[in-house]
C-alpha positions in Angstrom: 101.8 116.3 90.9 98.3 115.2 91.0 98.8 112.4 89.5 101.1 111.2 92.1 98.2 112.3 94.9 95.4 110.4 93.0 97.6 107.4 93.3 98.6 107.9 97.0 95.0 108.3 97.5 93.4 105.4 95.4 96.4 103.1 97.3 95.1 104.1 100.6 91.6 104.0 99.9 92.5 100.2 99.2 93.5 99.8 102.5 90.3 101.2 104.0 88.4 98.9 102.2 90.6 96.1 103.5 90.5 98.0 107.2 86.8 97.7 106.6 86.6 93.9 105.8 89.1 93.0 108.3 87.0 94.9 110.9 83.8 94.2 110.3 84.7 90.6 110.1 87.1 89.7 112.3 86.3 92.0 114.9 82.7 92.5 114.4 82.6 96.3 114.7 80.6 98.0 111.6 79.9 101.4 112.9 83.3 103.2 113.6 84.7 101.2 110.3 82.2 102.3 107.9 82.9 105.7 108.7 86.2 105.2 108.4 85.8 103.1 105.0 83.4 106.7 103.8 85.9 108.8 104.7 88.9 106.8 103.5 87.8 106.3 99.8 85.7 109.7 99.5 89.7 111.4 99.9 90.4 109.7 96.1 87.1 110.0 95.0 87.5 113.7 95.6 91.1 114.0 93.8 89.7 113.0 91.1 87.2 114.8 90.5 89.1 117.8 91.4 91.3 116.4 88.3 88.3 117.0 86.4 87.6 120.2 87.5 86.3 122.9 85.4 87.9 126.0 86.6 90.7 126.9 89.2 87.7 127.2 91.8 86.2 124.0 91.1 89.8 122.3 91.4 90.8 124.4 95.0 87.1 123.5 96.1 87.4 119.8 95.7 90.8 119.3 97.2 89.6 121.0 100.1 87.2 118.6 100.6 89.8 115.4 100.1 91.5 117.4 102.9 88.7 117.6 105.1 87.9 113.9 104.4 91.8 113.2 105.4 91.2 114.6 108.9 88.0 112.8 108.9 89.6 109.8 108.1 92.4 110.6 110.9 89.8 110.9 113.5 88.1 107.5 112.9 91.8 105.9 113.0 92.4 107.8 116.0 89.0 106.0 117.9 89.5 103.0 116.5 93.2 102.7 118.2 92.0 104.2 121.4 89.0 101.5 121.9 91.1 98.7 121.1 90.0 98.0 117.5 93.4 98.6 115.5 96.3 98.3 117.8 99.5 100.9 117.6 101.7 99.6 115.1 98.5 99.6 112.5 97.7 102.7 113.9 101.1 104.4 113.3 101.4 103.4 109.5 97.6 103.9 108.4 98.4 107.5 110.3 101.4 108.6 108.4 99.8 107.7 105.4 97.1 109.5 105.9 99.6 112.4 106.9 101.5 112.5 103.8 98.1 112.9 102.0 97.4 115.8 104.3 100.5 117.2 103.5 100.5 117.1 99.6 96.5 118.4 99.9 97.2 121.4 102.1 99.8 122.0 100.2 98.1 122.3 96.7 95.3 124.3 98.5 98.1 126.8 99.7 99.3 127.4 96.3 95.4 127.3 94.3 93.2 129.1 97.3 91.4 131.6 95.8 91.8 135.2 97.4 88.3 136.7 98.2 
């Protein structure tokens, strides 16, 4: 299962890298896309660590962040289409993407949150 998720996420913190090149050098914005690029590739970052967790804490603690990170990312992609940077059809598959990941996280946190 989390194997599958650190994939999902390494792929798509590929394409925020390439977001990131495309649009800092095609369209010369660097601001909105380095956010997004920080956002994108901490998600993966943050699976795997959570792979490396110590304890069940550790583990629920980490995904939590890549799912913060995923709405992160969400909102940059969200500006970026609404000021004209990345039009609608870019938009709608970087999105889903990002949704899926969402899904799978929240999902994993539902079934590891620790009960206070």
């Amino acid at each position: 299962m989390e194997n599958n998720l650190y994939q999902k996420a390494y792929q798509f913190a590929i394409r925020m890298v390439r977001a990131h090149k495309h649009l800092s050098k095609e369209k010369k914005e660097y601001i909105l896309s380095k956010q997004l690029l920080r956002s994108g590739t901490s998600i993966g970052a943050n699976i795997a660590e959570a792979n490396g967790a110590i304890s069940k804490a550790d583990f629920s603690a980490k995904i939590s962040i890549a799912y913060k990170e995923i709405l992160e990312t969400k909102y940059w992609l969200n500006l970026l289409k609404d000021t004209g940077y990345i039009n609608e059809e870019i938009f709608e598959e970087v999105h889903s993407e990002a949704d899926e990941l969402a899904k799978i996280t929240y999902s994993i946190l539902k079934t590891t949150r620790i009960e206070n």
